[in-house]
TORGUKOL-863611 format. One line per 5 residues: number of its first residue (from 1); their letters; for each residue y, z, x of N, C-alpha, C. Coordinates in nm, 4 decimals, always signed. Layout:
! TORGUKOL-863611
NUM> a> Y,Z,X,Y,Z,X,Y,Z,X ~ ...
//
This chain:
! TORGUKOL-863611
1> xxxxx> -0.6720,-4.8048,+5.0430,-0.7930,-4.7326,+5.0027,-0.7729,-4.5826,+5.0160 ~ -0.7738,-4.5648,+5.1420,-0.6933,-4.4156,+5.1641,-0.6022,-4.3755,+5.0580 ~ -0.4751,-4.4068,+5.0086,-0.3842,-4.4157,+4.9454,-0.4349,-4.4086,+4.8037 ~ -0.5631,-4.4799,+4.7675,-0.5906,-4.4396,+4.6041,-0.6729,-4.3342,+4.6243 ~ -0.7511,-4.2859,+4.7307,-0.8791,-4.1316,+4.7175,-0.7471,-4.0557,+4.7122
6> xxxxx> -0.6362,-4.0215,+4.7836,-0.5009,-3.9065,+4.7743,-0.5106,-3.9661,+4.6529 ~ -0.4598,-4.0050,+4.5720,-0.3891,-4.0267,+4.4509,-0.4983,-3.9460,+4.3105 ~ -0.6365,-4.0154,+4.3531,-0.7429,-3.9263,+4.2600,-0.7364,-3.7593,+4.2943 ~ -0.7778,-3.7326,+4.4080,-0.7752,-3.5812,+4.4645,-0.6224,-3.5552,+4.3962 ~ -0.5126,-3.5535,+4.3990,-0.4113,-3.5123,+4.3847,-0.4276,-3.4937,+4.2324
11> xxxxx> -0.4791,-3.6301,+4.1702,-0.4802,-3.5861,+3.9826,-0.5628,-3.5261,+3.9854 ~ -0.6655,-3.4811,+4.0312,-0.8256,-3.4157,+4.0295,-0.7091,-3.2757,+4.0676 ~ -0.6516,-3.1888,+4.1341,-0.6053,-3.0913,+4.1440,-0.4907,-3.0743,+4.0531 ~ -0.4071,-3.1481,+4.0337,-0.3053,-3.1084,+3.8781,-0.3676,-3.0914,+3.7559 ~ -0.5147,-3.1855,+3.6988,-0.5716,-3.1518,+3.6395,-0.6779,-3.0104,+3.6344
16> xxxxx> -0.7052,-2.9241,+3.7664,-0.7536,-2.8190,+3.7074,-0.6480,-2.7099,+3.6992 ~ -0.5163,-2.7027,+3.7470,-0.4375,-2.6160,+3.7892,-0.3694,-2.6390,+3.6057 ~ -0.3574,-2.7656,+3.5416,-0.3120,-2.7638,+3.4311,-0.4075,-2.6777,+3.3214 ~ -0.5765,-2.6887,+3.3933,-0.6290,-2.6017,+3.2747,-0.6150,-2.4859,+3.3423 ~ -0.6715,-2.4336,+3.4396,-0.6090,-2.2885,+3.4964,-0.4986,-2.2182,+3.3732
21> xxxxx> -0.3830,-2.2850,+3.4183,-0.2477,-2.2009,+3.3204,-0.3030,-2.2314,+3.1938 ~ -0.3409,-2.3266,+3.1293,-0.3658,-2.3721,+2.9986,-0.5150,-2.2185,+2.9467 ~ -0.5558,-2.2223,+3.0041,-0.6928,-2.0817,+3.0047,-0.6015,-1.9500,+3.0666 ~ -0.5117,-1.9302,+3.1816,-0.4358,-1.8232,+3.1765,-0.3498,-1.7671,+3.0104 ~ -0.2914,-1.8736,+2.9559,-0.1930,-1.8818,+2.8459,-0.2808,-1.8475,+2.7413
26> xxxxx> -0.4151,-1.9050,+2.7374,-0.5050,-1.8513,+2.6241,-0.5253,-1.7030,+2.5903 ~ -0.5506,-1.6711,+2.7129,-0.6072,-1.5167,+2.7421,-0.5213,-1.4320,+2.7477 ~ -0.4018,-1.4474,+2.7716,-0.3114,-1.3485,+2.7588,-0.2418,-1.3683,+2.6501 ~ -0.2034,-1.5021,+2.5829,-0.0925,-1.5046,+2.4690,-0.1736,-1.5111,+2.3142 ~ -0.3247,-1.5446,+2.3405,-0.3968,-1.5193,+2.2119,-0.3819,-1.3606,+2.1811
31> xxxxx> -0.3915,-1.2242,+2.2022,-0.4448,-1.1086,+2.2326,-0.2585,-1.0888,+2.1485 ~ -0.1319,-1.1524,+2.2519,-0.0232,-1.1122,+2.1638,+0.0154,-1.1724,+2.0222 ~ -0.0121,-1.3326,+2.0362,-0.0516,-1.3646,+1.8517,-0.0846,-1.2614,+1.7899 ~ -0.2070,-1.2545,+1.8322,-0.2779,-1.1572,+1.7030,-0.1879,-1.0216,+1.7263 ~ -0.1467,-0.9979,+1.7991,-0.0730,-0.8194,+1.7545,+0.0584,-0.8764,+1.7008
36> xxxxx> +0.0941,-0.9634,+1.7063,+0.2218,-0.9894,+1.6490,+0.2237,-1.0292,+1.4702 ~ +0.0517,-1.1013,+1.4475,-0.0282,-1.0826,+1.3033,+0.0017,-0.9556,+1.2344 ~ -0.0967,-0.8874,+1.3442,-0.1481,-0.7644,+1.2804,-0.0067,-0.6772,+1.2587 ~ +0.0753,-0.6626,+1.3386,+0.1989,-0.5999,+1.2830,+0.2951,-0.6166,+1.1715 ~ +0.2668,-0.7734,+1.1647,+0.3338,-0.8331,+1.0216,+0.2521,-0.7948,+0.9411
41> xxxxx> +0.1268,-0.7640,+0.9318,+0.0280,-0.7750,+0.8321,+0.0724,-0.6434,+0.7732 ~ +0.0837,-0.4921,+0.8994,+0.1018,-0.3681,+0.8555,+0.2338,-0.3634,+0.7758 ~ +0.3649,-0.4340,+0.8533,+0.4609,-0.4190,+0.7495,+0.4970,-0.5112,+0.6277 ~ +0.4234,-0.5935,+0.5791,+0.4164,-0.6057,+0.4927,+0.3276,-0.5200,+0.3800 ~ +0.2402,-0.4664,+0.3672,+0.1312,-0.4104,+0.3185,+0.2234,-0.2260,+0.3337
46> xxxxx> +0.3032,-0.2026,+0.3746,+0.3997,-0.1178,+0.3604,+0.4958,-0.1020,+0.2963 ~ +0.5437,-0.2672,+0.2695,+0.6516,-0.2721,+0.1774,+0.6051,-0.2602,+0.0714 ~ +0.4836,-0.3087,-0.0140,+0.4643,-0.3026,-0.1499,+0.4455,-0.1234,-0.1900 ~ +0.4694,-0.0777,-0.1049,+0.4452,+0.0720,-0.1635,+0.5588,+0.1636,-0.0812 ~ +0.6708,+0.0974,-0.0391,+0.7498,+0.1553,+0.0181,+0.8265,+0.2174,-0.1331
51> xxxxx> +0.9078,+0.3138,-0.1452,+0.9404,+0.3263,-0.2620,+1.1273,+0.2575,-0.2693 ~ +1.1657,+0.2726,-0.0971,+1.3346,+0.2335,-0.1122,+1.2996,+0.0724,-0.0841 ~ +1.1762,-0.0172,-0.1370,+1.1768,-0.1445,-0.1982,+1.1639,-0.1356,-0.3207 ~ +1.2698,-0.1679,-0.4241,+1.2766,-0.1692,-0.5672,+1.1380,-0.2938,-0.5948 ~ +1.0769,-0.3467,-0.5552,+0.9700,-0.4341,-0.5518,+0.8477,-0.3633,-0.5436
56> xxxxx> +0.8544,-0.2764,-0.4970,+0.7351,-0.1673,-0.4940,+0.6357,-0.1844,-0.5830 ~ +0.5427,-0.0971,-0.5416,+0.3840,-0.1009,-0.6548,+0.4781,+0.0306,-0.7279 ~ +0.5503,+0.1482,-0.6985,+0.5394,+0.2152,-0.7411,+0.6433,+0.2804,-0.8230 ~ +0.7634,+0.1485,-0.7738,+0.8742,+0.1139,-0.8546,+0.8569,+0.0354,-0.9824 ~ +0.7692,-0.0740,-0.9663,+0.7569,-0.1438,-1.0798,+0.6673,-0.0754,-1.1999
61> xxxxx> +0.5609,+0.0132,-1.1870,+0.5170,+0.1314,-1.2530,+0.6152,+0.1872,-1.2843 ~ +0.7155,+0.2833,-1.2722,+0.8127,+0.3442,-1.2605,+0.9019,+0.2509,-1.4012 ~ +0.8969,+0.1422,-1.3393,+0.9986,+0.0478,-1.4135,+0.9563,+0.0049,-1.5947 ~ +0.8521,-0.0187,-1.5655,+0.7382,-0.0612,-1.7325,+0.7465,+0.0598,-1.8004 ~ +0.7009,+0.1713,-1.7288,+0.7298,+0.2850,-1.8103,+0.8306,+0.3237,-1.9096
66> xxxxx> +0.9479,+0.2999,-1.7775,+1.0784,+0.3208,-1.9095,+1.1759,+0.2179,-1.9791 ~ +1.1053,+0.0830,-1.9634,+1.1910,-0.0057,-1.9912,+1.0537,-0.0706,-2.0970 ~ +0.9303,-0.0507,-2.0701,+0.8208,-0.1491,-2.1768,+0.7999,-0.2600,-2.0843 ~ +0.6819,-0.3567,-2.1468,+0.6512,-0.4827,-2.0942,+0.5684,-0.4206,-2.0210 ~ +0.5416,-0.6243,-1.9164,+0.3836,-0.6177,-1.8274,+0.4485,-0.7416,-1.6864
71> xxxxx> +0.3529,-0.6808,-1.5718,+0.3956,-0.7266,-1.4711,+0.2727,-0.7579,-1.3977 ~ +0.2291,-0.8826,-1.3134,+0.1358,-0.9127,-1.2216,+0.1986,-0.8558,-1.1045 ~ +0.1142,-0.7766,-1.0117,+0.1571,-0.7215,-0.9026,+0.0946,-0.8114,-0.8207 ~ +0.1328,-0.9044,-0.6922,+0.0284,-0.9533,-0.5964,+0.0805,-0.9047,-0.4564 ~ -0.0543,-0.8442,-0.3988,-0.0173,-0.8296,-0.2532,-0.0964,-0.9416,-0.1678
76> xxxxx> -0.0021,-0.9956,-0.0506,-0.0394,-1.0791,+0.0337,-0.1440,-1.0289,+0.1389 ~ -0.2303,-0.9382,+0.1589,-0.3264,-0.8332,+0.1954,-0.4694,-0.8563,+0.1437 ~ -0.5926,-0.8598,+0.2394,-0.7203,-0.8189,+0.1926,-0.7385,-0.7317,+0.1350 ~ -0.7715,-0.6448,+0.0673,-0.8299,-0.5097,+0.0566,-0.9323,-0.4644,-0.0620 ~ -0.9332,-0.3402,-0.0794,-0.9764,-0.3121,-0.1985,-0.8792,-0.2189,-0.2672
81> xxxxx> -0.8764,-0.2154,-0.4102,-0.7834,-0.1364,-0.5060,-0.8974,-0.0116,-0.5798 ~ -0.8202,+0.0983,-0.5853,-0.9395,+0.1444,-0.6914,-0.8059,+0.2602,-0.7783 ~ -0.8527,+0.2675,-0.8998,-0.7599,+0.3063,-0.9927,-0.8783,+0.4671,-1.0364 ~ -0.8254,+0.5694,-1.0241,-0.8406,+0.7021,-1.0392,-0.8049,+0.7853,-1.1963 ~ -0.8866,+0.7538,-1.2721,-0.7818,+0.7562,-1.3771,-0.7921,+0.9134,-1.3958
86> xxxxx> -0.8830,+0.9795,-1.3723,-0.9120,+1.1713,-1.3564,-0.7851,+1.1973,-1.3114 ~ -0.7594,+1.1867,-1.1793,-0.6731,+1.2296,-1.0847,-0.5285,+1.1534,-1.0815 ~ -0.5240,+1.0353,-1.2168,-0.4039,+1.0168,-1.1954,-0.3563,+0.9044,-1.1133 ~ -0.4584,+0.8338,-1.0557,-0.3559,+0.7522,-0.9265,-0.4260,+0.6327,-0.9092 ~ -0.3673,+0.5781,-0.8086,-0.4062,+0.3890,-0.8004,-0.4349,+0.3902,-0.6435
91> xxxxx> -0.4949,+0.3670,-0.5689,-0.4790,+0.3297,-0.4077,-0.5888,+0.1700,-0.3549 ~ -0.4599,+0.1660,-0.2667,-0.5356,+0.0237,-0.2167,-0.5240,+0.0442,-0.0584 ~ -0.6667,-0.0242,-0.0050,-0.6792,+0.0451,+0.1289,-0.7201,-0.0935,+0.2144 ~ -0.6719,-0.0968,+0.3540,-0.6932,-0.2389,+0.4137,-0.7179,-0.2261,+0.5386 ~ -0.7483,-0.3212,+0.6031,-0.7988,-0.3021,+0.7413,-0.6965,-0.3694,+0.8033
96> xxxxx> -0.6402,-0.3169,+0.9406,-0.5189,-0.3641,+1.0537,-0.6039,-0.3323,+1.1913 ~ -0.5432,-0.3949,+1.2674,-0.5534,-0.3990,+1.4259,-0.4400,-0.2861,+1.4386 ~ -0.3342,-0.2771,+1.3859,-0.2115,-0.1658,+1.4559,-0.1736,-0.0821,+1.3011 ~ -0.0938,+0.0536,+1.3286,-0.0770,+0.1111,+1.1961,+0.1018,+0.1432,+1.2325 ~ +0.1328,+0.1671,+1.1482,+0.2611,+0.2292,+1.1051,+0.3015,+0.3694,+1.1366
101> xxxxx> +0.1582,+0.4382,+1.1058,+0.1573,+0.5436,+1.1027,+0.0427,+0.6173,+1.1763 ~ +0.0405,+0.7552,+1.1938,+0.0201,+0.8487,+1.3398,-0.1680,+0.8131,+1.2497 ~ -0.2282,+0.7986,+1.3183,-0.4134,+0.7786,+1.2945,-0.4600,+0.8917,+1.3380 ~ -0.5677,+0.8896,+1.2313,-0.6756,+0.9909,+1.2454,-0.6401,+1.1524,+1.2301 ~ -0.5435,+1.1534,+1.1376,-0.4583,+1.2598,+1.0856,-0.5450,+1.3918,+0.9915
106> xxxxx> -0.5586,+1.4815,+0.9693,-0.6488,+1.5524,+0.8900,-0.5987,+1.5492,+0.7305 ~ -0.4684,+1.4845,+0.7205,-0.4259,+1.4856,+0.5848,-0.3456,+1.3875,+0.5737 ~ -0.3538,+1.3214,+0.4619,-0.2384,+1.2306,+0.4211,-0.1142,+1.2313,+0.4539 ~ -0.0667,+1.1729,+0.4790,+0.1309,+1.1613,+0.5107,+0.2173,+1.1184,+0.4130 ~ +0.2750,+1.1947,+0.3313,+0.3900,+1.1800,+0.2358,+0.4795,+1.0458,+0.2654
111> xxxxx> +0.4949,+1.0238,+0.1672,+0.6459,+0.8500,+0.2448,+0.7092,+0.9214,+0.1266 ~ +0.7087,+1.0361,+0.0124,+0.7779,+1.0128,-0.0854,+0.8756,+1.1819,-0.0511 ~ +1.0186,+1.1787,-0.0178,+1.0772,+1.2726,+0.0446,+1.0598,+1.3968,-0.0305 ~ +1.0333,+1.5210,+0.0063,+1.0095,+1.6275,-0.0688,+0.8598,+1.6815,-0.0916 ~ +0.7912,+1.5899,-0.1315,+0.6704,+1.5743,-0.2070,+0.5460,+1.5964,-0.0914
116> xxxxx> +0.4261,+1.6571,-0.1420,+0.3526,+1.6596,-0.0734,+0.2309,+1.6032,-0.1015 ~ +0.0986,+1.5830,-0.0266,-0.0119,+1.5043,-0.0496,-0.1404,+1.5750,-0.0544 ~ -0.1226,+1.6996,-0.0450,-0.2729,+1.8162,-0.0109,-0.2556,+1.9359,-0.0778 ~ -0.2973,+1.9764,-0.2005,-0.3949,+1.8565,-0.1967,-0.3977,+1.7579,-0.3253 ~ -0.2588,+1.8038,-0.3538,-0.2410,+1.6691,-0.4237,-0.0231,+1.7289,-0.4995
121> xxxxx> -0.0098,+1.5986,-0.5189,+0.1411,+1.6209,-0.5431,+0.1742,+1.7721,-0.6403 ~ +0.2659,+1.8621,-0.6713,+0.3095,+1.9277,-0.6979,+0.3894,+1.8670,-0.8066 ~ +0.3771,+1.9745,-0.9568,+0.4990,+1.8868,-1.0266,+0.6676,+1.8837,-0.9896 ~ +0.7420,+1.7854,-1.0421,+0.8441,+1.7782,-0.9515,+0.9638,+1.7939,-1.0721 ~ +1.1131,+1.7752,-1.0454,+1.1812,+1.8347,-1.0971,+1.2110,+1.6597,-1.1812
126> xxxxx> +1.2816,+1.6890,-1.3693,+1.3138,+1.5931,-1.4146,+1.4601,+1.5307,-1.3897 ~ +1.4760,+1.4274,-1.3685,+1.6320,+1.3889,-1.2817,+1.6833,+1.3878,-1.1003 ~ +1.5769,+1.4470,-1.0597,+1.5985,+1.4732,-0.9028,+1.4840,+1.3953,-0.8710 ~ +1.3329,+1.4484,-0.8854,+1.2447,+1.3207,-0.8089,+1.2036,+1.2124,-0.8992 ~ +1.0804,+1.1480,-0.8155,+1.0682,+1.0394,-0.8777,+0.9055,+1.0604,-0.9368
131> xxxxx> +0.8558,+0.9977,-1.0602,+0.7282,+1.0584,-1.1325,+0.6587,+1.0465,-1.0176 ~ +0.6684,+0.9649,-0.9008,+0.5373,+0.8376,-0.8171,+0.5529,+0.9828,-0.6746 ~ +0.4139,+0.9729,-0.6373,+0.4353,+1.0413,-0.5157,+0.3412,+0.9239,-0.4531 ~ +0.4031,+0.8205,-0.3203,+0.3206,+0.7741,-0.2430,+0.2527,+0.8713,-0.0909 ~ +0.1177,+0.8376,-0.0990,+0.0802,+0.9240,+0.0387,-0.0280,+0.7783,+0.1062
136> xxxxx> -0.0218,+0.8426,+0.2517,-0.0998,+0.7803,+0.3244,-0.1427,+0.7827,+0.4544 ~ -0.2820,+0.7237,+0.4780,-0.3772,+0.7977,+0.5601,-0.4279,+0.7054,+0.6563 ~ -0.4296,+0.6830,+0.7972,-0.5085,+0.5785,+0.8739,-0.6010,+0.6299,+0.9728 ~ -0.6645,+0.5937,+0.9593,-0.8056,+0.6255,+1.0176,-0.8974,+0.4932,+1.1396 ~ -0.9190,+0.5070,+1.2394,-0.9897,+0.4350,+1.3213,-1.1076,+0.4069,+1.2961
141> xxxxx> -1.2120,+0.2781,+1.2941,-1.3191,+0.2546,+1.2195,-1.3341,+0.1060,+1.3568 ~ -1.3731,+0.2129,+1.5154,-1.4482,+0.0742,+1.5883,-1.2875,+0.0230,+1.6262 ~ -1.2737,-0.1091,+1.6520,-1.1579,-0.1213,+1.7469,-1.0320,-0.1819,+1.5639 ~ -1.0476,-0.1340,+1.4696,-0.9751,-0.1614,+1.4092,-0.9119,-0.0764,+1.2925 ~ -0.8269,-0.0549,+1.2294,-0.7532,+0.1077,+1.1609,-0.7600,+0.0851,+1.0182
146> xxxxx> -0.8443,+0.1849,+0.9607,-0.8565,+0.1799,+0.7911,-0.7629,+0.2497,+0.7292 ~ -0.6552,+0.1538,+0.7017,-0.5580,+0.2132,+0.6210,-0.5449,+0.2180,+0.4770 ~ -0.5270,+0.3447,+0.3799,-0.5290,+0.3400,+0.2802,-0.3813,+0.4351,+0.1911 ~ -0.3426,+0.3284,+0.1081,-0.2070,+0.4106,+0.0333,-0.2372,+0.4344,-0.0689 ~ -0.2041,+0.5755,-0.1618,-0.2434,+0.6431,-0.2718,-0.0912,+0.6834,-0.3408
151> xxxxx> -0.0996,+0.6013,-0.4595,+0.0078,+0.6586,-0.5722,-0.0284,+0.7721,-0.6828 ~ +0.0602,+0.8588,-0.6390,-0.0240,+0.9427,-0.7367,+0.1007,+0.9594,-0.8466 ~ +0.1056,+0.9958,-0.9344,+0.1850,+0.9915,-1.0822,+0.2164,+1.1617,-1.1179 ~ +0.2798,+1.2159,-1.1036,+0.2924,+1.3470,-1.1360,+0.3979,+1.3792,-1.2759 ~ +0.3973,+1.5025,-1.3183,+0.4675,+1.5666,-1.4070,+0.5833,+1.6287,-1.3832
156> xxxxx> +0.6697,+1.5668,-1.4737,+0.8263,+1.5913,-1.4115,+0.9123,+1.6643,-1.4943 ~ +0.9482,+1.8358,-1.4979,+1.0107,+1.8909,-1.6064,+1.1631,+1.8839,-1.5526 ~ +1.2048,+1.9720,-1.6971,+1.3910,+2.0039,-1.6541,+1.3747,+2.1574,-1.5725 ~ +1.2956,+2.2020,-1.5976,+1.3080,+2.3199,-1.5343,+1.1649,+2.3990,-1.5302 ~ +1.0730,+2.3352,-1.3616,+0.9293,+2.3211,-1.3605,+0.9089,+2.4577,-1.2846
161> xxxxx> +1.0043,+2.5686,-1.3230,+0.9568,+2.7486,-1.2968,+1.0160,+2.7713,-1.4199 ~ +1.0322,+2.7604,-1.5415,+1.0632,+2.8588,-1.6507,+1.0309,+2.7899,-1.7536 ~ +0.9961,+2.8769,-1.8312,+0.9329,+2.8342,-1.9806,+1.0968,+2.6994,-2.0717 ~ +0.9991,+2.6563,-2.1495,+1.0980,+2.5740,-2.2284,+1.1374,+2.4346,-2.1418 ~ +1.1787,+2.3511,-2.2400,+1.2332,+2.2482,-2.1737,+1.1680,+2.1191,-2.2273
166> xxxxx> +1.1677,+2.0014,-2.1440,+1.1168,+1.8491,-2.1568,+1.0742,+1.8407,-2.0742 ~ +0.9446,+1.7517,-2.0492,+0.8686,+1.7206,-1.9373,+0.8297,+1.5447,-2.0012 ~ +0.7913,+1.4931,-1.8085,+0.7726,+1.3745,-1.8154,+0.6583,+1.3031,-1.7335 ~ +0.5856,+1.2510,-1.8211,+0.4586,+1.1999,-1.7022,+0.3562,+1.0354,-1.7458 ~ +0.3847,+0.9772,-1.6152,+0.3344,+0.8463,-1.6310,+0.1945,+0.8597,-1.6396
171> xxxxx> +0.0912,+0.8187,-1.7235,-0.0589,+0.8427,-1.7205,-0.1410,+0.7225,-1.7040 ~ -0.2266,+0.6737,-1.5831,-0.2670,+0.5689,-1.5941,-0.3969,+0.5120,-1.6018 ~ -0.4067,+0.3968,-1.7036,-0.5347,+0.4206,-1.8193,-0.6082,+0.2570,-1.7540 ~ -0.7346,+0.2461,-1.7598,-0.7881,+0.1180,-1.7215,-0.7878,+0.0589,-1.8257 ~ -0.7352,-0.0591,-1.8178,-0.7259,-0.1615,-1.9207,-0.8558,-0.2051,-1.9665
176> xxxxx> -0.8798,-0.2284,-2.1073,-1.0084,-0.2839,-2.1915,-1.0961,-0.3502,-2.1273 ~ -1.0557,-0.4530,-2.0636,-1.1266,-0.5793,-1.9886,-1.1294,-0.6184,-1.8773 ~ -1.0816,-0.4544,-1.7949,-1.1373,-0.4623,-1.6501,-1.2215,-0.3253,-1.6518 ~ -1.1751,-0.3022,-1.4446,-1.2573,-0.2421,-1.4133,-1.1867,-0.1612,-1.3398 ~ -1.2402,+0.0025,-1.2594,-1.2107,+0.1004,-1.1931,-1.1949,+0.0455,-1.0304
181> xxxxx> -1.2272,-0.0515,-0.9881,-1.2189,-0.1152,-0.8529,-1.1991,-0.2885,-0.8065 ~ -1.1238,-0.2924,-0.7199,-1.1428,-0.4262,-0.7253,-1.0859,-0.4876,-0.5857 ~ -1.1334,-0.6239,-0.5321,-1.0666,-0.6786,-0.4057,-0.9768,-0.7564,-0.3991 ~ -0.9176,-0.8431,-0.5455,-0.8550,-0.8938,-0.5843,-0.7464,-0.8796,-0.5330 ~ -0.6263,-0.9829,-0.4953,-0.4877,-0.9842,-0.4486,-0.3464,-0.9301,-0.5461
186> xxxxx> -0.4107,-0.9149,-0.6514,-0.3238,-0.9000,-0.7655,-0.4014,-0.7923,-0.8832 ~ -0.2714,-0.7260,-0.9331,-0.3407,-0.6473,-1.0440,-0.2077,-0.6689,-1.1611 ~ -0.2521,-0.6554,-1.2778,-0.1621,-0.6526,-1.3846,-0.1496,-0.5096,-1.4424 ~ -0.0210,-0.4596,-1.4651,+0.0273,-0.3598,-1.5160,+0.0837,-0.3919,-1.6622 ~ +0.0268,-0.2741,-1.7356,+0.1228,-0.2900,-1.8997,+0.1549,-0.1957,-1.9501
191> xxxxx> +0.2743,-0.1864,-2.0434,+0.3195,-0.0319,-2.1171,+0.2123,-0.0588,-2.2171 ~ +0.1844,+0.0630,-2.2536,+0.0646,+0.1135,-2.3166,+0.1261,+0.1827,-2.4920 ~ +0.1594,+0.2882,-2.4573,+0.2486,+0.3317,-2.5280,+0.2480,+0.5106,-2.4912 ~ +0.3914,+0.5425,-2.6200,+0.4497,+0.6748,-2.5565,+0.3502,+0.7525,-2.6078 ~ +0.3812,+0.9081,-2.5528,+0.3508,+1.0043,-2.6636,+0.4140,+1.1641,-2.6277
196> xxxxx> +0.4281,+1.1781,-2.7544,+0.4872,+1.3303,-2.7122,+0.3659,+1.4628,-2.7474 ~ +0.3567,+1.5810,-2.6332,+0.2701,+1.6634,-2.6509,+0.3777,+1.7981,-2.6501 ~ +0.2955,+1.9349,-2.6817,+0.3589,+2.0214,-2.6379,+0.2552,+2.1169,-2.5432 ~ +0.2804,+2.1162,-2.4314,+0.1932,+2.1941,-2.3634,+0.2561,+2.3495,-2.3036 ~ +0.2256,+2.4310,-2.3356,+0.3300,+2.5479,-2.3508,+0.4538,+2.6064,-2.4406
201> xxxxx> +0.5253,+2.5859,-2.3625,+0.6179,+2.6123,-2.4480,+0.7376,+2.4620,-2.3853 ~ +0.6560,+2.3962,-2.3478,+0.7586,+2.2155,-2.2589,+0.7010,+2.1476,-2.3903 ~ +0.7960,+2.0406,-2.4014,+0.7664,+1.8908,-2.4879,+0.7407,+1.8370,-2.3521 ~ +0.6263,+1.7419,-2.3702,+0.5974,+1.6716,-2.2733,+0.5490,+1.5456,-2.2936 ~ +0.6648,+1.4095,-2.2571,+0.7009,+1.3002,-2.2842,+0.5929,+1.2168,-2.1898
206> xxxxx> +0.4816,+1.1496,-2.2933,+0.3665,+1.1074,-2.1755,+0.4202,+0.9320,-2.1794 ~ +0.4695,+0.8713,-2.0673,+0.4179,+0.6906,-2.0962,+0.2752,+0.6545,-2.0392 ~ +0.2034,+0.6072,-2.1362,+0.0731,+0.5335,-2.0876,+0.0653,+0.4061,-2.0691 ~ +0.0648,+0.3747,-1.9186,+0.0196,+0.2487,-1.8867,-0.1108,+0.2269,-1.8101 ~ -0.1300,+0.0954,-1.8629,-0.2940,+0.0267,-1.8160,-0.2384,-0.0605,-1.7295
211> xxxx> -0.3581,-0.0302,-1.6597,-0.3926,-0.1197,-1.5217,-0.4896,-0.1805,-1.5429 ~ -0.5049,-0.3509,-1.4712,-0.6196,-0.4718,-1.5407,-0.6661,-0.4721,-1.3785 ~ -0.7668,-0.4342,-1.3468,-0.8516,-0.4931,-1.2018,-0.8932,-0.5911,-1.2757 ~ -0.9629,-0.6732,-1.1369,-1.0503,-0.7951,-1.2035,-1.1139,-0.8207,-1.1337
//
């Protein structure tokens, strides 16, 4: 008799000491899950706009332009997209627990070498940069970081301090049957078509492509 009350008391104490650690393990290893999420979440959502990923948002723009055709872009990311067509640019902005980059900055942060973001890209040289200037900005919003990346499309001559020359610039137009914003995981890109202007005394080689929100 003795011998079975030890035997209950004894499982009666392995059983709370098993939830003990089992509720220790919760509380401390849930908290690193999720940062180990949220960090995958940031570098992924980095790569689609990294520019030394030929997979890029801003490579594959880059790419339609001078080659033609149409491409579904999908990012594995919540967010929202909104396409700028005044100013030229596309940005999609998302919410993280951790950032990549320095928060709560007074200005955007360049990822594109050379190039600047304030208050807005500079034209750049034809053959040395690239049309795409990526910038980006994270901001704290409560215990979680509003991050947002902005492609902006600039004008690219042979020689962007002296008269004369060729110039080059991607222009991007909202497609017929969407819209200026969207939350959607995916957007479709298409060559549009060329055109040549003369603005000064530059030929200036425009590709127009549309962007489809949905």
């Amino acid at each position: 008799m003795r011998k079975a009350q030890t035997d209950i008391i004894s499982a009666v104490i392995i059983l709370i000491i098993a939830l003990g650690l089992m509720s220790a393990a919760y509380f401390w290893g849930l908290p690193l899950i999720q940062k180990r999420q949220d960090t995958s979440l940031a570098e992924r959502s980095y790569s689609y706009f990294n520019q030394a990923n030929t997979n890029s948002l801003p490579n594959v723009v880059e790419a339609i332009a001078n080659t033609g055709g149409d491409k579904t872009f999908y990012v594995d990311v919540k967010g929202i997209w909104i396409l700028n067509e005044a100013d030229n640019y596309i940005e999609f902005t998302h919410m993280s627990k951790v950032s990549k980059f320095a928060v709560d900055t007074d200005y955007p942060i360049s990822l594109t070498q050379g190039a600047q973001c304030t208050p807005q890209p500079t034209n750049g040289t034809l053959g040395l940069d690239k049309a795409s200037v990526v910038c980006v900005q994270a901001s704290r919003v409560g215990d979680q970081i509003n991050i947002t990346y902005r492609i902006w499309f600039r004008d690219l001559y042979e020689n962007p301090y002296s008269e004369g020359g060729k110039g080059y610039k991607i222009v991007l137009k909202k497609h017929e049957s969407g819209v200026t914003s969207s939350i959607e995981k995916s957007i479709r890109i298409f060559f549009s078509d060329t055109k040549q202007t003369v603005v000064g005394s530059k030929t200036l080689i425009t590709k127009e492509i549309k962007i489809l929100l949905i």
